[in-house]
MDTraj code that builds the backbone (N, CA, C; nanometers):
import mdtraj as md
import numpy as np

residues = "UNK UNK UNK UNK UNK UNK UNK UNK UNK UNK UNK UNK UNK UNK UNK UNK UNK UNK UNK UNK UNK UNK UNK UNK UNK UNK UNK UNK UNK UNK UNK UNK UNK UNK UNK UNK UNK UNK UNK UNK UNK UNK UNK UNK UNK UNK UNK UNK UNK UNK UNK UNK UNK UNK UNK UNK UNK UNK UNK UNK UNK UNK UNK UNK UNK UNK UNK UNK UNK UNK UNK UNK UNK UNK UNK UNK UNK UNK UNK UNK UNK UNK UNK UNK UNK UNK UNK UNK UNK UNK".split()
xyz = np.array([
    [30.1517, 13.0697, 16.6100],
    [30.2313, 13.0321, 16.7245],
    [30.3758, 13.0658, 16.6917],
    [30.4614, 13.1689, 16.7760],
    [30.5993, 13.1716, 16.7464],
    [30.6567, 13.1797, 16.8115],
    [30.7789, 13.0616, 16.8019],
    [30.8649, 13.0013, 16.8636],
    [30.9820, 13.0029, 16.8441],
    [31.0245, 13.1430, 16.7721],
    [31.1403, 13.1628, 16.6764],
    [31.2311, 13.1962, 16.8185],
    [31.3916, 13.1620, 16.7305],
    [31.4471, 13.2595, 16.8426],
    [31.4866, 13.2306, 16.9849],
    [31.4555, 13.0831, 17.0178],
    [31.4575, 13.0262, 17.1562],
    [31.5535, 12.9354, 17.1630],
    [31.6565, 12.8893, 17.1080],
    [31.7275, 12.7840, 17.0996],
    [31.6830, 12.6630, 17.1556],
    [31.5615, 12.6297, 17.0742],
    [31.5028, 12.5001, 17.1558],
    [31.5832, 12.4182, 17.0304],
    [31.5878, 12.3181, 17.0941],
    [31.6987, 12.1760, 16.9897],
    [31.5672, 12.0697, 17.0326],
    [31.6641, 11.9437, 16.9107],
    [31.5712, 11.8536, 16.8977],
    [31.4825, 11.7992, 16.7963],
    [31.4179, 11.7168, 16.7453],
    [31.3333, 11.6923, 16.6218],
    [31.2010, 11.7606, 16.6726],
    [31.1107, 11.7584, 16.5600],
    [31.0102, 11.8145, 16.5850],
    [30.9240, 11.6898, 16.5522],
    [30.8259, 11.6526, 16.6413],
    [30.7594, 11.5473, 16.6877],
    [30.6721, 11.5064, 16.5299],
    [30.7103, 11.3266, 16.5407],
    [30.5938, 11.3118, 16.4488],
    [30.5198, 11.3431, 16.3719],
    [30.3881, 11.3330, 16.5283],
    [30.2705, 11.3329, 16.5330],
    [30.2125, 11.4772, 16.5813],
    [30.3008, 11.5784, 16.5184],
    [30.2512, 11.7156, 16.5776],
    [30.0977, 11.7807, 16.5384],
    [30.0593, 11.6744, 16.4032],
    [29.9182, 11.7027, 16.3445],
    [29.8489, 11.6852, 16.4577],
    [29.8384, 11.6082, 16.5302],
    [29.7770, 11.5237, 16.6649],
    [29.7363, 11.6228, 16.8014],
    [29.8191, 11.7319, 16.7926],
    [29.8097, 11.7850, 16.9413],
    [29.7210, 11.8982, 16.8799],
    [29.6658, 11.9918, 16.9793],
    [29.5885, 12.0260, 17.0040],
    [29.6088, 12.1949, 16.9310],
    [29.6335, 12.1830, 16.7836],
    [29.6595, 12.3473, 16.6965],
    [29.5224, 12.2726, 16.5894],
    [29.4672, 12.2658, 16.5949],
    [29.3800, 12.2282, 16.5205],
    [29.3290, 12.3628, 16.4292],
    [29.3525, 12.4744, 16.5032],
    [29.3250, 12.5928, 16.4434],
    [29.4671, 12.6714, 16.3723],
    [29.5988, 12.6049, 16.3872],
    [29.6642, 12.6894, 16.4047],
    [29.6530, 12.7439, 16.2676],
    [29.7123, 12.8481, 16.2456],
    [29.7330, 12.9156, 16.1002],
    [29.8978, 12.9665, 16.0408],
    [29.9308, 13.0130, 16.1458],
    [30.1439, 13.0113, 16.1213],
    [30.1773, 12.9522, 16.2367],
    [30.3161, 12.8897, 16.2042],
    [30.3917, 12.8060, 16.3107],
    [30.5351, 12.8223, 16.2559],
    [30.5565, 12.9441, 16.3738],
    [30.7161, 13.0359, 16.3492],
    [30.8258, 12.8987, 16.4434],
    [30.9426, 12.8270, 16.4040],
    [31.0127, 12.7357, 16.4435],
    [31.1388, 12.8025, 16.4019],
    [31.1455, 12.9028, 16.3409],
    [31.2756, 12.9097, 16.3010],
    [31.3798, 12.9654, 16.3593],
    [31.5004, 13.0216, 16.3485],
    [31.6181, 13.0378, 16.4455],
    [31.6226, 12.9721, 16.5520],
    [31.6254, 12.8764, 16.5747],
    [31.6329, 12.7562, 16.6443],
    [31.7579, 12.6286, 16.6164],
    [31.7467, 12.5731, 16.7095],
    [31.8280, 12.4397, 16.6698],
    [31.8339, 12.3246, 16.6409],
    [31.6679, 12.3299, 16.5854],
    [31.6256, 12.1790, 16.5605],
    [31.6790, 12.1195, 16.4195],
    [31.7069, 11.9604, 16.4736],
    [31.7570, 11.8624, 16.4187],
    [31.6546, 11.7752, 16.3253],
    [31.7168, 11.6838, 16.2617],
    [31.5903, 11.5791, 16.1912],
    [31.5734, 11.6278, 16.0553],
    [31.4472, 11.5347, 16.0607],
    [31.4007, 11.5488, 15.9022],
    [31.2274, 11.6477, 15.8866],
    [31.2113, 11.7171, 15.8553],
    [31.0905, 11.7719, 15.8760],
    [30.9062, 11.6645, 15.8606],
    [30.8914, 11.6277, 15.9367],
    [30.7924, 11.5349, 15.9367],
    [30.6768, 11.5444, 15.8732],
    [30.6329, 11.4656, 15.8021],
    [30.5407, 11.4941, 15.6763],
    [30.3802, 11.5009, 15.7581],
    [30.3615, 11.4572, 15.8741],
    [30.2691, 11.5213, 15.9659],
    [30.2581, 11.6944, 15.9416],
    [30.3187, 11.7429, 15.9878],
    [30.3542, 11.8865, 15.9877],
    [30.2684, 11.9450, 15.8318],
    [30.2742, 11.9227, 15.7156],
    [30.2190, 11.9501, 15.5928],
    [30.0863, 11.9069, 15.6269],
    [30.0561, 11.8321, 15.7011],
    [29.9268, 11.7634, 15.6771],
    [29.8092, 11.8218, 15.8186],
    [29.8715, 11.9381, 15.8684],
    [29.7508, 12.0278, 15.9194],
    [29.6789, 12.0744, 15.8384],
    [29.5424, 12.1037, 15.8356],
    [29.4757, 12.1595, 15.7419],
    [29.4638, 12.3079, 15.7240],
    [29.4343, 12.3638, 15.8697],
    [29.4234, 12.5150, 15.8731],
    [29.5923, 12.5973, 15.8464],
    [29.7381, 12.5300, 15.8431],
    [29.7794, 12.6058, 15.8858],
    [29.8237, 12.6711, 15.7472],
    [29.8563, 12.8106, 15.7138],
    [29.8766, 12.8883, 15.5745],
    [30.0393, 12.9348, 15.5773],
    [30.0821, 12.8876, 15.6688],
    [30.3110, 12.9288, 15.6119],
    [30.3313, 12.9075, 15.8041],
    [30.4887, 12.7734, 15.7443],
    [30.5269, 12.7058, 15.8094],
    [30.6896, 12.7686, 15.7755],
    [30.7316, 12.8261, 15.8943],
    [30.8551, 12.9084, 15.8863],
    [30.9816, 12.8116, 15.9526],
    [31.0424, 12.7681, 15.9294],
    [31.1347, 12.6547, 15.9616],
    [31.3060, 12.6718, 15.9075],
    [31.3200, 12.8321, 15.8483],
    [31.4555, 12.9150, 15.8546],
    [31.5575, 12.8607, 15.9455],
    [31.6820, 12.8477, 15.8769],
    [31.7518, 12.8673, 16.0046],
    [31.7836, 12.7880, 16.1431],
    [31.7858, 12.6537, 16.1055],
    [31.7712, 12.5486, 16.1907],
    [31.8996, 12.4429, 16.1360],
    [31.8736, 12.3483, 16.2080],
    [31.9961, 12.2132, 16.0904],
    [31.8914, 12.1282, 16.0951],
    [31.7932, 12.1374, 16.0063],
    [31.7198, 12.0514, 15.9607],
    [31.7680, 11.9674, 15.8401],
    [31.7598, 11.8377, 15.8489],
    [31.7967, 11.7884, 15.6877],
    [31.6922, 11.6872, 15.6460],
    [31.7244, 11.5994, 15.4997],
    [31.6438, 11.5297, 15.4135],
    [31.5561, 11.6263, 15.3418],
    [31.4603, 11.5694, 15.3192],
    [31.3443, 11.6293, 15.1697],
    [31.2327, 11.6859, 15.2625],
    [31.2058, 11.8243, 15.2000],
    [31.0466, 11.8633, 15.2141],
    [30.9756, 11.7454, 15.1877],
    [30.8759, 11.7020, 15.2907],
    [30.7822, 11.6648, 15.2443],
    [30.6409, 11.7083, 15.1660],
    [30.6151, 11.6400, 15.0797],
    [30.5095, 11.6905, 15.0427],
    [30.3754, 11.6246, 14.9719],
    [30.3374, 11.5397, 15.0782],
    [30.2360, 11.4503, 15.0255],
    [30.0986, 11.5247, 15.1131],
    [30.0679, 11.6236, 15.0157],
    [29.9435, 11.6769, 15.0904],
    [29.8491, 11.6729, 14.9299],
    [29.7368, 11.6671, 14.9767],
    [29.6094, 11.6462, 14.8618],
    [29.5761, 11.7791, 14.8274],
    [29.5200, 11.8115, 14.7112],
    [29.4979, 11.9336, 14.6476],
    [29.4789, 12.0386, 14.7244],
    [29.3110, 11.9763, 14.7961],
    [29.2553, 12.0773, 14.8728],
    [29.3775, 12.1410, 14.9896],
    [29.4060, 12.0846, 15.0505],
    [29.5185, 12.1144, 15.1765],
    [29.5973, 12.1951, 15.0475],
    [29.6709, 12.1644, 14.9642],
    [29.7936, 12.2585, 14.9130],
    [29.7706, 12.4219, 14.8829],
    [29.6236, 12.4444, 14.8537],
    [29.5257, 12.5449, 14.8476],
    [29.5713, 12.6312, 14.9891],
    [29.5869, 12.5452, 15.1121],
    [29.6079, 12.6251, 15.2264],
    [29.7108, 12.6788, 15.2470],
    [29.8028, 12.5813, 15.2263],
    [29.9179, 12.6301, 15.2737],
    [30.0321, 12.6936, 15.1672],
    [30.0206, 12.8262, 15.1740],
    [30.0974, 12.9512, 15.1500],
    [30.2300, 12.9529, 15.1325],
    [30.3353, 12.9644, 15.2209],
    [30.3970, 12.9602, 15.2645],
    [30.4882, 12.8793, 15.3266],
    [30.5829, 12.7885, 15.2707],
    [30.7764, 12.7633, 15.3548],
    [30.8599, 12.7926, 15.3465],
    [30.9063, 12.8544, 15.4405],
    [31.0484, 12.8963, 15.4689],
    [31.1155, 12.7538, 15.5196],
    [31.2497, 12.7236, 15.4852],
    [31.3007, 12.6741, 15.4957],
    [31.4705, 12.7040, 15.4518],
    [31.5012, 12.7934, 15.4021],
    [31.6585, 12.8381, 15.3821],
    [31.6991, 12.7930, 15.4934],
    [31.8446, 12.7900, 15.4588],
    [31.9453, 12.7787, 15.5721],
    [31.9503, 12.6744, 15.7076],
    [31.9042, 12.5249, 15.6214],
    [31.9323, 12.4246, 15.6706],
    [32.0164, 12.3548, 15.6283],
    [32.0208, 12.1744, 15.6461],
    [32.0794, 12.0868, 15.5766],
    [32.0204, 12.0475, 15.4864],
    [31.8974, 12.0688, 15.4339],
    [31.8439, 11.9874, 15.3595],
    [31.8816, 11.9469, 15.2012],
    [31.8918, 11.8569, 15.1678],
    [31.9706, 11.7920, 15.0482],
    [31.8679, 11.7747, 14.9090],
    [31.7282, 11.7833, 14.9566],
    [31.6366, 11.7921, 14.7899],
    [31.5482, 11.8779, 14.8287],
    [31.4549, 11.9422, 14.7209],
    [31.3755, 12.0341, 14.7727],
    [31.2424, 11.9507, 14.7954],
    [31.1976, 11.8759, 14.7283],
    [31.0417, 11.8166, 14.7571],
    [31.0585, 11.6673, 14.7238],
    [30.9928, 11.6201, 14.8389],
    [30.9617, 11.4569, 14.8365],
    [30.8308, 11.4467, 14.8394],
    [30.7906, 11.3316, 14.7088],
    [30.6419, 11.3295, 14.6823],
    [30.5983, 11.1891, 14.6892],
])
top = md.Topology()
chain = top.add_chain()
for i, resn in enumerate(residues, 1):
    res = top.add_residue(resn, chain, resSeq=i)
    for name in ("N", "CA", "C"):
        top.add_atom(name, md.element.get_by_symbol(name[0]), res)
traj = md.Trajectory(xyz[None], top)
């Protein structure tokens, strides 16, 4: 899904594990203007393999409380060129 590039603002929801990407596999967010803290929901899709989140004013800590198997999936974060102040919260 990519969503780069749109100046959408705003946090990025929760409970985004919840809606209906159950398949997704990339989720392009970046060049954008979203705000917040990156929600530890978001790590905790199972299918998805690189979460691109460049380029935003995102701040606080990567989350990263995902279980083995899931870390196996996911590939890929981009995250340069935010606010963010630590690299991983566990």
């Amino acid at each position: 899904l990519d969503l780069s590039h749109n100046q959408f603002y705003g946090r990025i929801p929760n409970d985004i594990e919840h809606a209906n990407y159950s398949t997704l596999r990339l989720l392009y967010l970046n060049n954008n203007l979203l705000t917040g803290t990156i929600p530890p929901s978001l790590m905790q899709m199972r299918k998805l393999k690189g979460i691109f989140l460049n380029d935003n004013n995102l701040s606080g800590m990567i989350p990263y409380n995902i279980d083995d198997e899931e870390k196996a999936n996911l590939l890929t974060i981009r995250v340069q060129h935010n606010r963010l102040t630590h690299m991983v919260a566990s």
